[in-house]
C-alpha positions in Angstrom: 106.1 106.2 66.9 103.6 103.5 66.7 101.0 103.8 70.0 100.3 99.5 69.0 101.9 96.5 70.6 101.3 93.2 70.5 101.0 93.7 74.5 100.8 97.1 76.1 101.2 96.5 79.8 99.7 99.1 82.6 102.5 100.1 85.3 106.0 100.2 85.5 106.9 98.4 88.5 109.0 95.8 88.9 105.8 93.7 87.8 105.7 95.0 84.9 109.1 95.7 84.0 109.4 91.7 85.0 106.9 90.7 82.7 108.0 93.2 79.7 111.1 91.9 79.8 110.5 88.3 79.4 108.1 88.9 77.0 110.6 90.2 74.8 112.8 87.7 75.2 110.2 85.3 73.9 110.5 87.9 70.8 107.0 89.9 71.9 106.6 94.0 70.7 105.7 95.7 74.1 104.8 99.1 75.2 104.7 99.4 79.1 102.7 102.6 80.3 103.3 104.1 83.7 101.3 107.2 85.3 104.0 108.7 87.1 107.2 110.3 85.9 109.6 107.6 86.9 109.8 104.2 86.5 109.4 101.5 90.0 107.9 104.6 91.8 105.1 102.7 93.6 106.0 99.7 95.7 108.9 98.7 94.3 111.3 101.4 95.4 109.5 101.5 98.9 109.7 98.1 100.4 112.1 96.5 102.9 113.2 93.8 100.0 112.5 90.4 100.9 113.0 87.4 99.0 111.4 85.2 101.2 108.5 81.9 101.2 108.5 81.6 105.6 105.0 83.5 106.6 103.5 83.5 102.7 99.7 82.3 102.3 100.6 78.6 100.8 98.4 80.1 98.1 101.1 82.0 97.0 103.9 79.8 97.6 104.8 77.6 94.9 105.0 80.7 92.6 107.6 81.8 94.7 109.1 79.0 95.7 109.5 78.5 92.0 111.2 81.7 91.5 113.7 81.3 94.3 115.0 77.7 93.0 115.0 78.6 89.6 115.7 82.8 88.8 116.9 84.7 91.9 120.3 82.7 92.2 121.7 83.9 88.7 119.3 87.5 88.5 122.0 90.2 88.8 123.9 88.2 86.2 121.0 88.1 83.7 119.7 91.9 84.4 123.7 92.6 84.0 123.4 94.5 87.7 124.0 93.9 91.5 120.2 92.8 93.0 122.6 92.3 96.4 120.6 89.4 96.6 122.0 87.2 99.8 120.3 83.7 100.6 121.0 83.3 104.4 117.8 82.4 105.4 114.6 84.1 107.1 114.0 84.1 110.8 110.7 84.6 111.9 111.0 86.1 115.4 108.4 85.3 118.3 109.1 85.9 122.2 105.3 84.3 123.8 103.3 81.1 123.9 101.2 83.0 120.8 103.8 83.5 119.0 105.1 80.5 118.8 101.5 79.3 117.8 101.3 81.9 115.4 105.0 80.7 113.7 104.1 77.0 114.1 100.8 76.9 112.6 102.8 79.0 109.2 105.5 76.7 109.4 103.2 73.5 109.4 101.7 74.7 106.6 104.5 75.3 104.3 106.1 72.3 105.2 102.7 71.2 103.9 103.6 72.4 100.1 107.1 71.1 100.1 109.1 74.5 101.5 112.2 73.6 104.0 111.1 75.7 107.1 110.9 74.6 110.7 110.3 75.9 114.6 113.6 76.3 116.8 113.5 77.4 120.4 115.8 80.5 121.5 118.8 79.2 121.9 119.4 78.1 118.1 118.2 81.2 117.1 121.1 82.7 118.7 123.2 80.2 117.6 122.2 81.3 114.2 122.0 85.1 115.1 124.1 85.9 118.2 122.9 89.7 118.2 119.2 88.4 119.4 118.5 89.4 122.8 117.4 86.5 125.9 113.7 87.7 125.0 113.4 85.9 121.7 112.5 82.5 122.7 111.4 80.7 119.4 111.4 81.4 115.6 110.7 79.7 112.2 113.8 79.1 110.3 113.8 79.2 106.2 117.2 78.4 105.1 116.2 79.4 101.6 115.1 82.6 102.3 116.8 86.1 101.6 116.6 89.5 100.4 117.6 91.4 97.8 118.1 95.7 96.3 114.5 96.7 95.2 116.0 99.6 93.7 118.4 98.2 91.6 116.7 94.7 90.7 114.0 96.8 89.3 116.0 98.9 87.2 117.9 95.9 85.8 115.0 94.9 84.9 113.7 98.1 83.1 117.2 98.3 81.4 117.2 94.9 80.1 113.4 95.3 78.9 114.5 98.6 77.1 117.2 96.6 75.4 115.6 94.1 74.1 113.2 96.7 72.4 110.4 97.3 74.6 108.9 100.6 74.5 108.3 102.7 78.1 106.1 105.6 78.2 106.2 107.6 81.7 103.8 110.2 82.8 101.3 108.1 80.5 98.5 107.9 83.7 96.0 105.4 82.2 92.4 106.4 82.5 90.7 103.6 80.6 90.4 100.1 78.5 88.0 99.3 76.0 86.6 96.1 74.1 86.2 95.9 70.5 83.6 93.1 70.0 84.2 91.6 72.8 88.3 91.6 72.9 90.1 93.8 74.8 91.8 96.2 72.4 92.3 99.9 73.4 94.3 101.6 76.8 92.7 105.2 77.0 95.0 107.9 78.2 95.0 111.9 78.8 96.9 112.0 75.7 96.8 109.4 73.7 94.7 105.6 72.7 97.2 102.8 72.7 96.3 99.6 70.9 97.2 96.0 71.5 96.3 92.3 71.2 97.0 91.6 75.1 96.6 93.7 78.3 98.6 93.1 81.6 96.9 95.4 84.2 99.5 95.3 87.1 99.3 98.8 88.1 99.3 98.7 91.7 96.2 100.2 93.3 95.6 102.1 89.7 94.7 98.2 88.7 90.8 98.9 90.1 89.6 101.8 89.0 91.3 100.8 85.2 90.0 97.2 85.5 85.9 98.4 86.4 86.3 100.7 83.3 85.5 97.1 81.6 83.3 95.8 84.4 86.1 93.5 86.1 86.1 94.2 89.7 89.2 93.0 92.2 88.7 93.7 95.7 91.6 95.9 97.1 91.7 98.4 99.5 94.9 101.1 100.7 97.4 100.4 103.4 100.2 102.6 104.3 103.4 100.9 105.1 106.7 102.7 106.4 110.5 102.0 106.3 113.7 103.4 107.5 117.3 103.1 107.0 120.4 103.5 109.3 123.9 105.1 108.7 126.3 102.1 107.9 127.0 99.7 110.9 130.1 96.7 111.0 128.9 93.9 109.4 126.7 92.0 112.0 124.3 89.0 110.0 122.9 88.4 107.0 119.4 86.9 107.3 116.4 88.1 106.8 114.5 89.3 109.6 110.5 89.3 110.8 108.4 88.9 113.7 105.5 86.4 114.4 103.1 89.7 114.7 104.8 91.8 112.0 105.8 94.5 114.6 109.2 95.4 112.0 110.7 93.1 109.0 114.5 94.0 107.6 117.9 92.8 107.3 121.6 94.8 106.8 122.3 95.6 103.3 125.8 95.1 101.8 126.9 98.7 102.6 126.8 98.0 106.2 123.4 100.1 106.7 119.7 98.2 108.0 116.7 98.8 106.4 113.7 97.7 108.7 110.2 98.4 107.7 107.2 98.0 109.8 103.9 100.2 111.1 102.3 102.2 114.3 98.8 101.0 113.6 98.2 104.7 113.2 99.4 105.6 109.6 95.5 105.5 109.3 95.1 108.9 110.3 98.1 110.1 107.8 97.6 113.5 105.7 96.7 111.7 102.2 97.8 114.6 100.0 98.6 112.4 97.2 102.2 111.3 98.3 102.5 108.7 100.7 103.8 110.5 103.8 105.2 109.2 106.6 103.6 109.4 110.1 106.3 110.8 113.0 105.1 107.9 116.1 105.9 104.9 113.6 110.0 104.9 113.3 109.9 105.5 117.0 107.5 102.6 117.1 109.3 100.1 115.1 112.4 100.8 116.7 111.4 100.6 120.0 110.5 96.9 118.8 113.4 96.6 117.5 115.5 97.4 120.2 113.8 94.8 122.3 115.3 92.3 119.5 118.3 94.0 118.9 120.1 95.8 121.6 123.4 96.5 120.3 121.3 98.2 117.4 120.2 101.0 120.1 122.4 104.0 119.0 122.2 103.2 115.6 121.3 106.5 113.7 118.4 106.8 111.0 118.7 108.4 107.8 116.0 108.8 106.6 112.2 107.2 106.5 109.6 106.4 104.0 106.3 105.6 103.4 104.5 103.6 100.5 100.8 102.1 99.5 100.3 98.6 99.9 97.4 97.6 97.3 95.9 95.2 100.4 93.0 92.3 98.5 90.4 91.0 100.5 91.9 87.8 101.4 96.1 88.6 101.4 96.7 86.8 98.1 97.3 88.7 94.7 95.3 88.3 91.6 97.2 87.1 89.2 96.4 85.5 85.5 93.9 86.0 82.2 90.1 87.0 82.7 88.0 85.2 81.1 85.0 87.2 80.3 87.5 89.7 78.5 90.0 87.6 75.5 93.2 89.3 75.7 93.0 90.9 79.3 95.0 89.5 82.4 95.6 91.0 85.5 98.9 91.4 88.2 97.5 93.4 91.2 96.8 93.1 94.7 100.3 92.1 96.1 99.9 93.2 99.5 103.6 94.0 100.0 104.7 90.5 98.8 105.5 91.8 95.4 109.5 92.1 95.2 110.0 88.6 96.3 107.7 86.7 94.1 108.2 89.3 90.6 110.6 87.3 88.8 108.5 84.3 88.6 105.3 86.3 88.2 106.9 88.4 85.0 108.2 84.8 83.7 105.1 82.7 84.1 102.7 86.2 83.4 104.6 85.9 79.9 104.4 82.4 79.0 100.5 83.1 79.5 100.4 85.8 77.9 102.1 84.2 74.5 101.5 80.5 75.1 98.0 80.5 76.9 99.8 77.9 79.4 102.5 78.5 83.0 104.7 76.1 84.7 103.0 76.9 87.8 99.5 76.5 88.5 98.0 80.1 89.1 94.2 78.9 89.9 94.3 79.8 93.1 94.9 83.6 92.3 92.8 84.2 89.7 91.1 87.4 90.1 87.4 86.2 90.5 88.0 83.8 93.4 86.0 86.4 94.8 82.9 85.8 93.3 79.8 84.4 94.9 79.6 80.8 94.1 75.6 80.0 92.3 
């Protein structure tokens, strides 16, 4: 089998898988490389599945925005699989006078790029949600907001990709690029050199240490996030859920069980053997938030709890488009745990660039070298 593509992309997350798959729908020969044995095993089978544009950078939100109007609503009949995706809205919880400053000052700006979102005090919210305890007293409301199966809306995506012809590689850990005069050309492995006329680098955290090999640097640094799920409860509401502080974010699935995800502020201080590893104080952390929220949700049982890295840039926002100082190279990194949401229209408009040179949506202000000092 040939080891050349017209695009090999780095990482088989739902990024990836995204943009592999509508690049080969545009007719494109792709080879897709992941470093670990199984496809989607970074952040996109350990996130709490949000499909939402409430509490985004406004950076970030048109690409989304775009994605929710335009590919979420008819996904699981495309990918030919159930994303469970439910558009019932996002509220953004808050209980104190900071909170509701906090939600406000989001909710102003979004308004401010065009998204339908706005403050209501407690007693809508419970109109909306009647399971929200007398503490909640305000929260932004995003009718267009949902969630969706991580799981399965990457795999349909993978499955799809692999029928259209695109070629995935696992256990392929990539260890290097390199030019040739001046071009990006080559994606060094343990094993193997892979060949190709474009790059997409949307390995996760990987994406640094593969990106300096050619002397492109984006900021990024670790940070642990951690989920649970419950044994199935009656059906009780189907919006999405967050707070104005981030103290827990989830929603009930269509099986009946909740999946909330959250932190302790101490995953810090976590074992790092390699495997993301959950730290014992943060389910009883975010449940005791939760609880607060949600009191009829205080037996509920968990079944189990994970953890997962969170590829955190500098200033919240991915990087996300070509680099210039390298033809042929572009970049998909640095989501920080806003990936699932936004990867349809990232794969779509990542491809058009990719083959076209042009996008539907503006991406200049994600380019990777926003960070650069300005002469």
């Amino acid at each position: 089998m040939s080891n050349c593509a017209e695009v090999v992309i780095i990482g088989g997350g739902i990024i990836g898988c995204a943009t592999a798959y509508y690049l080969a729908k545009m007719g494109t020969d792709v080879i897709v490389l992941e470093g670990s044995d199984h496809i989607g095993n970074g952040g996109s089978s350990r996130n709490g599945g949000g499909v939402r544009q409430s509490g985004r950078d406004v950076r970030e939100l048109p690409l989304v925005m775009y994605g929710i109007k335009n590919l979420w609503p008819t996904l699981s009949e495309e990918l030919e699989v159930d994303c469970e995706y439910h558009q019932d809205g996002n509220l953004r919880l808050g209980k104190t006078e900071k909170h509701k400053e906090i939600l406000t000052r989001l909710a102003d700006a979004a308004r401010g790029v065009g998204l339908d979102v706005r403050m209501i005090d407690g007693d809508e919210v419970r109109r909306i949600n009647p399971y929200l305890s007398d503490e909640v007293t305000c929260a932004s409301w995003c009718p267009t907001d949902g969630h969706a199966n991580p799981l399965t809306t990457t795999l349909g995506y993978y499955k799809m990709a692999r029928r259209l012809g695109v070629r995935f590689i696992s256990g392929e850990m990539v260890r290097e690029l390199r030019t040739v005069k001046g071009k990006i050309r080559q994606v060094i492995t343990d094993n193997n050199i892979y060949e190709g006329e474009s790059v997409l680098v949307a390995a996760g955290l990987d994406s640094r240490p593969i990106l300096t090999s050619v002397g492109i640097d984006v900021p990024m640094t670790n940070s642990l996030l951690e989920a649970l799920v419950t044994e199935a409860e009656p059906h009780m509401f189907d919006q999405m859920l967050g707070t104005a502080e981030a103290d827990f974010y989830g929603h009930q699935t269509k099986h009946g069980s909740f999946v909330f995800g959250g932190s302790s502020g101490l995953e810090r201080y976590n074992k790092d053997n390699g495997t993301p590893v959950t730290n014992s104080k943060t389910a009883p952390c975010i449940c005791r938030g939760i609880m607060k929220y949600f009191p009829d949700l205080a037996n509920a049982k968990i079944v189990r709890t994970w953890a997962g890295w969170m590829d955190a840039s500098a200033d919240g926002v991915p990087a996300l488009g070509r680099v210039d100082e390298i033809p042929g190279l572009f970049v998909a990194c640095a989501f920080n745990g806003h990936g699932f949401g936004i990867a349809p229209a990232a794969g779509e408009q990542l491809a058009k660039l990719i083959v076209t040179g042009k996008t539907d949506i503006d991406l200049y202000d994600l380019r990777y070298d926003r960070f650069k000092a300005k002469i």
